[in-house]
DOTIFI-583019 format. One record per residue: y, x negated, z of N, C-alpha, C, CB in turn; residue in one letter; residue number from 0. Coordinates in steps of 0.1 Angstrom, whole numbers. Atoms other than C-alpha are relative to their C-alpha. Glycine has a CB too. Layout:
<rs>
R      nv      nu      nw     cav     cau     caw      cv      cu      cw     cbv     cbu     cbw   resn   resi
R       Y       X       Z       Y       X       Z       Y       X       Z       Y       X       Z      A    NUM
...
</rs>
This chain:
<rs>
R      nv      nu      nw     cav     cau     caw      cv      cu      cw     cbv     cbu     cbw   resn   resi
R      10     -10      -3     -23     -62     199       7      13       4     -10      -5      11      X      0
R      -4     -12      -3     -14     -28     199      -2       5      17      -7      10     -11      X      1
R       3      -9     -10      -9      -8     232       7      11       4      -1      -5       9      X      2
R      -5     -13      -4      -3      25     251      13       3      -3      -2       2      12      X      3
R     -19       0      -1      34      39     242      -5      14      -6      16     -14     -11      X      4
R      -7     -16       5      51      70     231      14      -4      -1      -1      15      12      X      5
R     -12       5       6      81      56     211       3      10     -18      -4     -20      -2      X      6
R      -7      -6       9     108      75     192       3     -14     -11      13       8       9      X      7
R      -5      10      10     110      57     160      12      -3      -8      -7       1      -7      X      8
R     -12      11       4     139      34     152       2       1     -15      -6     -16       5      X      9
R      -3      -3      11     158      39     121       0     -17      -6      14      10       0      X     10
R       3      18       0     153      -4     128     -13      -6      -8      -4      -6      16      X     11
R      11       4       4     119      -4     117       0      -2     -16     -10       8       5      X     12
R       0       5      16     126      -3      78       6     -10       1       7       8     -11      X     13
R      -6      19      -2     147     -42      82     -16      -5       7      20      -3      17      X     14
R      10      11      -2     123     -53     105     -17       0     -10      -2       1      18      X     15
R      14       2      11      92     -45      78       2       4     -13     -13      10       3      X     16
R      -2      -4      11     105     -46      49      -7      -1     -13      10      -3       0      X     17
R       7      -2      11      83     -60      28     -13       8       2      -3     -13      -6      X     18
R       9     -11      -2      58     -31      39       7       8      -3      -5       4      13      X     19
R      -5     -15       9      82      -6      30       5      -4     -15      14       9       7      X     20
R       1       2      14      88     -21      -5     -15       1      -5       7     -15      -4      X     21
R      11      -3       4      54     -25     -11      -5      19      -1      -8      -8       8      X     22
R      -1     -14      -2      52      14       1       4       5     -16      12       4      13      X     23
R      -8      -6      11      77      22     -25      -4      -1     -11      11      -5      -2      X     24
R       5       5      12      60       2     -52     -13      10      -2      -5     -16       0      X     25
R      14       1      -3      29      16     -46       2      18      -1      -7     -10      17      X     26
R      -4     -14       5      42      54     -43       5       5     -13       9       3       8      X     27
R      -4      -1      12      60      49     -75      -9       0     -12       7      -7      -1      X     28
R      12      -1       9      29      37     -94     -12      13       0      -8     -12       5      X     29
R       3     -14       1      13      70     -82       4      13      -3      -2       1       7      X     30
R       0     -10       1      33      94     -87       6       8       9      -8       3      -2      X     31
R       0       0      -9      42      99     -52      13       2       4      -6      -6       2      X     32
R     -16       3      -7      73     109     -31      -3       1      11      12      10      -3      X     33
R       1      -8     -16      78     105       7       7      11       8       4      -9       8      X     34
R      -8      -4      -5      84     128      33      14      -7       4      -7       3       9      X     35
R     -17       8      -7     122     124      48       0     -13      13      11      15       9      X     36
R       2      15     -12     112      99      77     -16      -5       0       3       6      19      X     37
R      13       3      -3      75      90      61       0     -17       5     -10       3     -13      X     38
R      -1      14       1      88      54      58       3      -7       7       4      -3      -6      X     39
R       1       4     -15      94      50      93     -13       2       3       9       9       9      X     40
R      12       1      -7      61      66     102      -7     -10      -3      -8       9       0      X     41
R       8      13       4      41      45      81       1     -12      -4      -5       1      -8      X     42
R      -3      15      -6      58      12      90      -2      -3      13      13      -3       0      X     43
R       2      -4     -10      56      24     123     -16      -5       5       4      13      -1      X     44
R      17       1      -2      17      29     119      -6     -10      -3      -8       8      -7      X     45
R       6      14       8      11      -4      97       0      -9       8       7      -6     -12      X     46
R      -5       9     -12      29     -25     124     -10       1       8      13       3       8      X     47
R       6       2     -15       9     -15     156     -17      -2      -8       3      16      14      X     48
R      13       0       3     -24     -10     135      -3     -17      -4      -3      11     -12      X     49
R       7      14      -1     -26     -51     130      -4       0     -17     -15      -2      13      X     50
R      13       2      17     -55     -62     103      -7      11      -2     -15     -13       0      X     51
R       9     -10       4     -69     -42      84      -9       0     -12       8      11      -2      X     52
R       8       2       7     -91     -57      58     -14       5       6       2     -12      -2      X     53
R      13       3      -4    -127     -50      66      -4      13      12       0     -18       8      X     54
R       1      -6     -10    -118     -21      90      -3      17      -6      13      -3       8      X     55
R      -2     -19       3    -127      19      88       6       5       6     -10       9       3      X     56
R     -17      -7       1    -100      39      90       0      11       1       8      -1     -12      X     57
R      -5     -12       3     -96      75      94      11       4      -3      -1       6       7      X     58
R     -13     -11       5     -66      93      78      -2      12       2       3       0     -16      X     59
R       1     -14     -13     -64     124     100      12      11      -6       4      -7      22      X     60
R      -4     -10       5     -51     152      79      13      -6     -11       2      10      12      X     61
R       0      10      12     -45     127      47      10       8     -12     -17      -4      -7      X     62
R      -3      -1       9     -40     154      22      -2      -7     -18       8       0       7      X     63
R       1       6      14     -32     135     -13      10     -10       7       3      10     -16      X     64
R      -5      13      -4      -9     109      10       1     -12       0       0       0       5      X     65
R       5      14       2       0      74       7      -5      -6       8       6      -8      -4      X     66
R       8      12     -10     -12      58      40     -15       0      -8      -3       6      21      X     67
R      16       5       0     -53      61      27       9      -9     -19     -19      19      -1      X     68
R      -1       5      13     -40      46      -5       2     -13       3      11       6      -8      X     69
R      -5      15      -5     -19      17      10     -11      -8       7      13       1      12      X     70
R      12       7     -10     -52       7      35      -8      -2     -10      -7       9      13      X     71
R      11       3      12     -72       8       3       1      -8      -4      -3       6      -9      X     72
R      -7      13       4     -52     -18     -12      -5     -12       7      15       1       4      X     73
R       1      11     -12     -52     -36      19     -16      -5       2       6       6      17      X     74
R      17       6       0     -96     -38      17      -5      11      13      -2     -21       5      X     75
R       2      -9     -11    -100      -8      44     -11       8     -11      15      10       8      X     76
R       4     -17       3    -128      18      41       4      11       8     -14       3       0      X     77
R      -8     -11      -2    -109      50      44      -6      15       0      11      -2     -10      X     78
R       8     -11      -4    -122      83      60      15       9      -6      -6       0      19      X     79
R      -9      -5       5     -97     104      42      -6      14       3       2      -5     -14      X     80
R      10     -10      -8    -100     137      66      14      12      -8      -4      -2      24      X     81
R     -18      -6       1     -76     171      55     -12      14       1      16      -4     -19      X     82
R       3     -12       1     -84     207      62       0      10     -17       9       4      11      X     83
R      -4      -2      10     -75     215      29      -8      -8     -13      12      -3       3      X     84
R       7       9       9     -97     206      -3       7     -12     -12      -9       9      -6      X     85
R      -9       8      11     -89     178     -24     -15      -4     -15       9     -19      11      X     86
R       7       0      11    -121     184     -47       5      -5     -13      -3      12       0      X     87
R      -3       4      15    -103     181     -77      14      -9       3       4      15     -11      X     88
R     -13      17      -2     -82     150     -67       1      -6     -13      -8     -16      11      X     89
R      -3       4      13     -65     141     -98      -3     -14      -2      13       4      -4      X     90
R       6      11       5     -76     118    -119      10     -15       1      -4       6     -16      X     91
R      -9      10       0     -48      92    -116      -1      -5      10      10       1      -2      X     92
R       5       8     -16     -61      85     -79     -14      -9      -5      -5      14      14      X     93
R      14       6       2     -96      79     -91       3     -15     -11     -10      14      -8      X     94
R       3      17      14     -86      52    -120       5      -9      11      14      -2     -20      X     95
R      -7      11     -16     -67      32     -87      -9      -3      10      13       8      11      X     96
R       6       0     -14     -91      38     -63     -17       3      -3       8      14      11      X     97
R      14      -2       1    -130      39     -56       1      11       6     -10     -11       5      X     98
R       0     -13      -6    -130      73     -43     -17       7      -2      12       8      -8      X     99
R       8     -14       2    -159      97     -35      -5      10      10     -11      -1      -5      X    100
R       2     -10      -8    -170     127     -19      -8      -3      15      -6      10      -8      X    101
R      10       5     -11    -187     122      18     -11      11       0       7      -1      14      X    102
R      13      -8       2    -208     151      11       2       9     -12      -3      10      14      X    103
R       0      -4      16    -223     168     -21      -3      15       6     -15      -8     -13      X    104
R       6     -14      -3    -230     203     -29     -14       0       6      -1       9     -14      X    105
R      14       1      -8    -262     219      -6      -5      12      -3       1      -3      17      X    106
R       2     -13       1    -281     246      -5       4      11       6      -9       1       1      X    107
R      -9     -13      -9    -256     270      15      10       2      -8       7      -3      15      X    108
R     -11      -7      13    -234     267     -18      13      -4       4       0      19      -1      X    109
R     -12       4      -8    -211     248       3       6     -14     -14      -7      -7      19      X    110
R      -3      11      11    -191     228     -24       4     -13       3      11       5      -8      X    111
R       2      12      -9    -188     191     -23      15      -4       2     -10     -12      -6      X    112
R      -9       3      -4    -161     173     -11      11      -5     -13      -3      -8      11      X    113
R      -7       5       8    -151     157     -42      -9       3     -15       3     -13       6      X    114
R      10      -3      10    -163     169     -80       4     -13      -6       1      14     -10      X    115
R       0      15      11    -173     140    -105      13       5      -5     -14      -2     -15      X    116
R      -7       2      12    -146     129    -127       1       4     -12      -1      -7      -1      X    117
R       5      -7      11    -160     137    -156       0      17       3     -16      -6      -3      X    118
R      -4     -10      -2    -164     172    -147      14       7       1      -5       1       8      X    119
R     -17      -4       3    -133     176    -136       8      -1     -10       8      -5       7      X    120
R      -8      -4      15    -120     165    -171       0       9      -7      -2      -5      -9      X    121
R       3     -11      15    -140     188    -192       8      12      10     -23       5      -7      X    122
R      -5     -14      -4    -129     219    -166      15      -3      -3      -3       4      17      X    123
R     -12      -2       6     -93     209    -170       4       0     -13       6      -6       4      X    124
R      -5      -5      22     -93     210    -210      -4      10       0      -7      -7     -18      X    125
R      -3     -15       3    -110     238    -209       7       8       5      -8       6       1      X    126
R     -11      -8      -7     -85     252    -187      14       3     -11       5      -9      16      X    127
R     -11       5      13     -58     240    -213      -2       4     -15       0     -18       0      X    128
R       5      -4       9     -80     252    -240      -2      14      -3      -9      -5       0      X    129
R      -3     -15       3     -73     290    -237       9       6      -1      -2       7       4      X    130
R     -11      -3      10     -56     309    -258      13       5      15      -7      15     -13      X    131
R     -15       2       0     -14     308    -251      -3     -10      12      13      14       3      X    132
R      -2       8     -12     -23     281    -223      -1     -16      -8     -13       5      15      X    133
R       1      11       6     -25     249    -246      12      -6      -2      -7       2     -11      X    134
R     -14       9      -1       0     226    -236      -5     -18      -6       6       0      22      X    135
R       2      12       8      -2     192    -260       2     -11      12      10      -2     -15      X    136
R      -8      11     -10      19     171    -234     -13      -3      15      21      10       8      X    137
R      12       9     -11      -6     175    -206     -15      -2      -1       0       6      12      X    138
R      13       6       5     -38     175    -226       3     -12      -4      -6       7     -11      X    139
R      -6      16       1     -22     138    -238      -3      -7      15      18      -1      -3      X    140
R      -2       2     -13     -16     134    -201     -18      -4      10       9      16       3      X    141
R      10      -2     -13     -50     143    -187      -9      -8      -7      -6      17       5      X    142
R      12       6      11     -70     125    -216       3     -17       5       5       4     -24      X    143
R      -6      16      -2     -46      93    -205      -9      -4      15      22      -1       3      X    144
R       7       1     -12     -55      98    -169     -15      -4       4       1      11       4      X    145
R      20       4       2     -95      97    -176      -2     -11      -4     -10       7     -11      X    146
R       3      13       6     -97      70    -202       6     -12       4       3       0     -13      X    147
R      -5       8      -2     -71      47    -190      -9      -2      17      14       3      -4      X    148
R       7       2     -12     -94      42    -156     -13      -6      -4      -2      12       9      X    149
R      12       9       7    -124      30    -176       1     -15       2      -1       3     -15      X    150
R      -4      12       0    -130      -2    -168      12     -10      14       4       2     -13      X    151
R     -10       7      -8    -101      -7    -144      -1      -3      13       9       6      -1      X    152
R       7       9     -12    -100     -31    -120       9       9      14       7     -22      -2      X    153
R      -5     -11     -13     -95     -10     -85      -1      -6      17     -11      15       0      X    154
R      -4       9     -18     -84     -16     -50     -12      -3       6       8      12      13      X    155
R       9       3       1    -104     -33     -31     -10       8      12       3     -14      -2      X    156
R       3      -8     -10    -113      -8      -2      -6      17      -7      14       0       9      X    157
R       6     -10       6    -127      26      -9       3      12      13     -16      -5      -5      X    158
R      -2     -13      -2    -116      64      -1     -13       9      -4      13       3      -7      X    159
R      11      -7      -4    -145      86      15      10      15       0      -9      -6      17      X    160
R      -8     -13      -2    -129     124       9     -12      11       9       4       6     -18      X    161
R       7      -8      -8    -143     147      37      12      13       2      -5      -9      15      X    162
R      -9     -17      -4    -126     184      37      -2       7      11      -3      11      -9      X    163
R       6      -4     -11    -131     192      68      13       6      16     -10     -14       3      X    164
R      -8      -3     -15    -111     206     102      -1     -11      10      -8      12       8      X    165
R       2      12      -8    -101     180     125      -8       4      13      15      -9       3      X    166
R       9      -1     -12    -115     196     153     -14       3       1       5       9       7      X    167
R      12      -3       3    -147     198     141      -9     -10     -12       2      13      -2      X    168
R       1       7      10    -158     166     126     -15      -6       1      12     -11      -1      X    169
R      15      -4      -5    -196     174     125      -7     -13      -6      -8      17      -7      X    170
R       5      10       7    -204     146      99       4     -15       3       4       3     -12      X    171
R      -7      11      -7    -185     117     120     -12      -7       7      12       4       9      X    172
R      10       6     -13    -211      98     145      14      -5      10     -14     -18      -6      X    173
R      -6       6     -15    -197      88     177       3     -12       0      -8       1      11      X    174
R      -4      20      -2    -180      51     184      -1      -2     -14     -14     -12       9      X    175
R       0       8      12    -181      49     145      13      -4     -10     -10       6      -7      X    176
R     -12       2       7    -144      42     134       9     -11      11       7      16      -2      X    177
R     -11      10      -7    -118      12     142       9       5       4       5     -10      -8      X    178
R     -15      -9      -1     -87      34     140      -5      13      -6      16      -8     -10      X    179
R      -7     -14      10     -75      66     132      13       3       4      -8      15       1      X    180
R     -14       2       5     -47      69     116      11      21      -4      -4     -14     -19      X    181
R      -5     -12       2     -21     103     111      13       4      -1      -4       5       7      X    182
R     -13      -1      -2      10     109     103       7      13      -8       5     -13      -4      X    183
R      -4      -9      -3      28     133     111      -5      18      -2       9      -5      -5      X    184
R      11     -10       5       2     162     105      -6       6      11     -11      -6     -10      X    185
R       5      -4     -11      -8     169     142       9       9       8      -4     -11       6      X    186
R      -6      -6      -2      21     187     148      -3      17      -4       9      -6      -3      X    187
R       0     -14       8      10     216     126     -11       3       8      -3       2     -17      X    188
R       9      -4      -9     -19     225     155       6       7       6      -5      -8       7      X    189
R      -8      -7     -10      -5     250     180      -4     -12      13      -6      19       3      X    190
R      -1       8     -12       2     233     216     -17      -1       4      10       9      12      X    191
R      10     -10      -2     -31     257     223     -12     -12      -2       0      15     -12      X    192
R      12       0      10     -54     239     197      -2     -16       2       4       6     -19      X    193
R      -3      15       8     -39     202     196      -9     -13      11      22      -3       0      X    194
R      15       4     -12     -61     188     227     -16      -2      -1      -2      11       7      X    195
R      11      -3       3     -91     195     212      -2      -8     -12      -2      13      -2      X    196
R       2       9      10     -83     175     183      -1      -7      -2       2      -1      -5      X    197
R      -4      16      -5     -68     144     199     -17       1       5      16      -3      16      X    198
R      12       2      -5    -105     149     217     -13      -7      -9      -3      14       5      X    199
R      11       7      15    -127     146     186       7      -8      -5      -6       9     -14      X    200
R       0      12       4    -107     120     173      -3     -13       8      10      -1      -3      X    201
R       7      14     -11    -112      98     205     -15      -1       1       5       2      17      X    202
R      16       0       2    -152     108     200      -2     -11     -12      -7      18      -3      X    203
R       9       7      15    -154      91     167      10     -16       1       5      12     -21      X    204
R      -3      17      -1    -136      58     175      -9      -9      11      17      -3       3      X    205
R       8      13      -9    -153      28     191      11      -4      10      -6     -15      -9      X    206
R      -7      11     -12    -147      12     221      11      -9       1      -7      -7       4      X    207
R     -11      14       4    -113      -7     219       9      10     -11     -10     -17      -9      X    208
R      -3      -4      15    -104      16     187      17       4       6     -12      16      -9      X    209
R     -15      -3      -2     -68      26     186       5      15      -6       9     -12      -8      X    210
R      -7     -15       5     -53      64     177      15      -5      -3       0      15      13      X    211
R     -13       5       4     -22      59     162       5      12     -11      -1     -17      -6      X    212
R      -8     -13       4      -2      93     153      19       2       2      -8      12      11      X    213
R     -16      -1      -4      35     103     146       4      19      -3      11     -14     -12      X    214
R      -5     -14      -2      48     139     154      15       1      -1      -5       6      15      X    215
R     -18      -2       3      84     153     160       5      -4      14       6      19      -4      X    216
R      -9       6     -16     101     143     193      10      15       1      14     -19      -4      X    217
R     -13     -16      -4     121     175     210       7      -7      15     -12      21       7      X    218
R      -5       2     -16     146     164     240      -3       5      12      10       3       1      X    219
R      -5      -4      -8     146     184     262     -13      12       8      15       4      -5      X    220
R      15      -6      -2     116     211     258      -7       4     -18       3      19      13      X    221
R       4      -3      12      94     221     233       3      11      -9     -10      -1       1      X    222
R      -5     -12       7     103     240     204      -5      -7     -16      20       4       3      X    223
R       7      -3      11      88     251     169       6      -1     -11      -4      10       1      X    224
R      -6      -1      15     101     239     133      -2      11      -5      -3      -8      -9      X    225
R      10      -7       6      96     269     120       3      -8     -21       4      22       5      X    226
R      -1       4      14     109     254      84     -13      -7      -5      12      -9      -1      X    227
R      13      11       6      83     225      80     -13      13      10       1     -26      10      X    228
R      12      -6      -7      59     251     109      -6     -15       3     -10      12     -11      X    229
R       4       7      -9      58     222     128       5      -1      18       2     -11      -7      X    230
R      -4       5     -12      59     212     167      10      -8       5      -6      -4       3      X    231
R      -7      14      -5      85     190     185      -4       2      13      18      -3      -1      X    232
R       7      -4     -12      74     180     215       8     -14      14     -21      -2      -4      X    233
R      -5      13     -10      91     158     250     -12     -10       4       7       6      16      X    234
R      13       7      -5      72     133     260      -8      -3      15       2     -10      -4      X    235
R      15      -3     -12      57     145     291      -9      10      -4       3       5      16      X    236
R      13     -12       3      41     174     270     -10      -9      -8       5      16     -11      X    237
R       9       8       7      24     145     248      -5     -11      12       9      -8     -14      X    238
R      13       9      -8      13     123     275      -7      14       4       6     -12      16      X    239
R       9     -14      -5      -8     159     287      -5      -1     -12       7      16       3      X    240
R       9      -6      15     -18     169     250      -8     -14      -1      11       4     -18      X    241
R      11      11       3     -31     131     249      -5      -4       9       2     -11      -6      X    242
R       7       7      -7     -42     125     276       1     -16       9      -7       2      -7      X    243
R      -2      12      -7     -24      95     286      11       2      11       4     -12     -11      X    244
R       0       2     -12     -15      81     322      19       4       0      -7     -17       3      X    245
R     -12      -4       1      21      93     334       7     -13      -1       5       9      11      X    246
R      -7      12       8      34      55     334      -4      -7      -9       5      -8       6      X    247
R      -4       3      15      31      54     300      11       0      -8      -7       6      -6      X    248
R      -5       7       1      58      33     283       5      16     -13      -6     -16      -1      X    249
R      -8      -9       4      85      58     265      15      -2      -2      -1       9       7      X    250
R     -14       4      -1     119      53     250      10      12       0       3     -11     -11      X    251
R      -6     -13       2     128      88     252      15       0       9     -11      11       6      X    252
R     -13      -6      -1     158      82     270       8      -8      -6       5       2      12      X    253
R      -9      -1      13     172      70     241       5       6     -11      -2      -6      -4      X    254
R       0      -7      12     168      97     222      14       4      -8      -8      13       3      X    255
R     -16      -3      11     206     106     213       5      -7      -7      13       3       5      X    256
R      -3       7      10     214      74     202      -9      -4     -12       3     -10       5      X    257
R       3      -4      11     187      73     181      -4       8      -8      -2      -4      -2      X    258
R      -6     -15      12     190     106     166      16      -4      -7       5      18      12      X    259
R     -11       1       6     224      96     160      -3     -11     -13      11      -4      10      X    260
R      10      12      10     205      63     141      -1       5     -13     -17      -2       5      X    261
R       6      -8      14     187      86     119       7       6     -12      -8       9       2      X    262
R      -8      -6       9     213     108     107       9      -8      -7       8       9       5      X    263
R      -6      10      13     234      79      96      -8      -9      -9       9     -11       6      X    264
R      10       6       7     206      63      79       6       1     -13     -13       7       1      X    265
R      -3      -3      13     220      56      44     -17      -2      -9      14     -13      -5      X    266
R      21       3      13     179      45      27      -7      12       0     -17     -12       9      X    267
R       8      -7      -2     163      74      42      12      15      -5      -7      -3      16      X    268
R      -7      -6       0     192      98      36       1       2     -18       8      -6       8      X    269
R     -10      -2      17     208      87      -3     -18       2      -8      14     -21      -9      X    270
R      11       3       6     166      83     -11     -10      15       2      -6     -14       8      X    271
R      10     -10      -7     155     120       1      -9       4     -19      12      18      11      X    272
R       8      -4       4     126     134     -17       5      13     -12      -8       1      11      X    273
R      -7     -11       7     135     159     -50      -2      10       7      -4       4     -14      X    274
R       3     -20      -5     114     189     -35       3       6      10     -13       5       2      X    275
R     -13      -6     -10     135     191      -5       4       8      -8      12      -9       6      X    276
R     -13      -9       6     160     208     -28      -3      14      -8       8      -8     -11      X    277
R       6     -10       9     139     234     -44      -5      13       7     -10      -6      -8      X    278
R       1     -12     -11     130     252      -8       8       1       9      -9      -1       7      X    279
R      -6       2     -12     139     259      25     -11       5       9      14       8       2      X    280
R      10       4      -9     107     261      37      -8     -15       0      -9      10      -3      X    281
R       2      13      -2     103     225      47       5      -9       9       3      -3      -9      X    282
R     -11       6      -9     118     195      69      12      -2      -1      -2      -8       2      X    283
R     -13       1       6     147     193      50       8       9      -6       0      -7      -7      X    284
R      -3     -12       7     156     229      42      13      -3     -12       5      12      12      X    285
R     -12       4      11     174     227       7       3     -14      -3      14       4       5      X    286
R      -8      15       2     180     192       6      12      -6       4       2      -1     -12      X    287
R     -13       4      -5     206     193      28      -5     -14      10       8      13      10      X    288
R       5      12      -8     203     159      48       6       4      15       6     -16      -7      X    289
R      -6      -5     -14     207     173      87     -12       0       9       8      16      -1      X    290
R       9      -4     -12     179     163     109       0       7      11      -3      -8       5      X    291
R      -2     -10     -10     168     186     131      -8      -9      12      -6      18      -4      X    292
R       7      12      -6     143     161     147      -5     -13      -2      -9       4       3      X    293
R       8      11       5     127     130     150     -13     -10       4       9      -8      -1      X    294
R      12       2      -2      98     112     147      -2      -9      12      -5      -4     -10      X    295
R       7      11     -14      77      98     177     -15      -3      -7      -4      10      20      X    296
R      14       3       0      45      80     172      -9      -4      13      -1     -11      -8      X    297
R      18       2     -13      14      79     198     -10     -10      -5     -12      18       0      X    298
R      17      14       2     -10      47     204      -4       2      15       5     -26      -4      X    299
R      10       1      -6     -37      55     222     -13       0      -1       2       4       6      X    300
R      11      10       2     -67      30     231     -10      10       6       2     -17       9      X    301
R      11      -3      -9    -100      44     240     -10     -11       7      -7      10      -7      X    302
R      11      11     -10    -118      27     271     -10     -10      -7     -10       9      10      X    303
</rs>
């Protein structure tokens, strides 16, 4: 049974779950998918303390197009798949895998829905593909495969609810109605200011017993601002404050040098980095140089 901590994550946790991070891998590959540079710590990290998860509702707390709601789908979860950001036109190669649909439709305020049919979204992307000098053969093939090949096909056995929405403002949620919620690494991009407010409404929408289970950046010493990825790192007495948990709450922060030192030698997470590292330097991995600048912590905390 999961409980209270604030643990810098162990470059250990890929050995000790390994067939969660192969499956990961499998499962990212069949999508399409690449991880962040330390996702496969978080979301070993998160799988571990979160237990069973057949049968359970789930929030994915600023999801994106990410694999955790994918992997819980698999697993028989219904998945609150939350992201400030729309994923309306969620490509079609999620939908043939997954029962996916919008949590709310268009209304009379012209407010668009969370997720367009399938169908729709085909015909708009040929016709997109269907004007003049923009007719590319390879991904009209591509997008025709994506549609038809989902007909029929047998799909995970859990189901992804897409809600576009602000986490601090999760108007369509009821109260006490979620097992977990789940997040990784995506609560960092809040200012210090904002991030209080959000841990708040997520503890409104879980039940009694439910578990929060989030992974941010870890900062030694004080807090300071990625600006590359424009994320937070944070010590962990500014995260027991931002969450709200008790000062002896369980922390392996003074280990942090050795495992920082962990991470950087990391040959899996290291020789395995992600292509599109290399194509910016606005990111966690400016360039694709392999040189952490931080590392991840995850947060579990129970509400009463």
């Amino acid at each position: 049974m999961a409980s209270e901590k604030i643990e810098i994550l162990p470059v250990s946790l890929l050995d000790e779950n390994r067939l969660t991070v192969e499956s990961l891998k499998q499962l990212a590959s069949s999508l399409g998918l690449e991880f962040g540079w330390h996702y496969l710590l978080d979301l070993s990290w998160i799988l571990r303390e979160l237990g069973q998860i057949k049968g359970k509702f789930i929030m994915d707390a600023g999801a994106g197009t990410g694999m955790l709601q994918w992997y819980l789908a698999v697993q028989g979860a219904e998945v609150l798949s939350v992201d400030r950001g729309s994923r309306a036109n969620l490509p079609l190669r999620f939908r043939r895998r997954f029962n996916v649909v919008g949590l709310r439709q268009a209304d009379q305020d012209s407010r668009p829905p969370d997720l367009l049919p399938a169908g729709k979204l085909f015909v708009e992307n040929l016709t997109g593909l269907s004007k003049p000098g923009q007719f590319k053969p390879k991904k009209a093939l591509r997008q025709a495969w994506e549609f038809f090949d989902g007909l029929g096909a047998r799909r995970a056995p859990g189901r992804v609810l897409i809600y576009n929405q602000d986490l601090k403002t999760l108007t369509d949620v009821l109260d006490n109605s979620l097992d977990a919620v789940v997040s990784v690494s995506a609560l960092e991009h809040n200012s210090p200011e904002a991030l209080p407010a959000v841990v708040a409404e997520l503890m409104r929408v879980l039940k009694p017993g439910g578990v929060l289970l989030a992974t941010l950046c870890a900062a030694r010493d004080q807090d300071w601002f990625h600006q590359p990825s424009v994320g937070w790192c944070y010590t962990d007495q500014s995260l027991q404050q931002l969450f709200d948990l008790p000062p002896a709450t369980p922390s392996n922060y003074a280990q942090y040098d050795e495992l920082l030192e962990g991470l950087r030698n990391c040959a899996e997470l290291r020789d395995n980095l992600a292509g599109f590292y290399a194509s910016s330097g606005e990111n966690g991995m400016p360039w694709g140089k392999w040189e952490p600048q931080y590392q991840p912590v995850g947060i579990c905390k129970i509400k009463p």
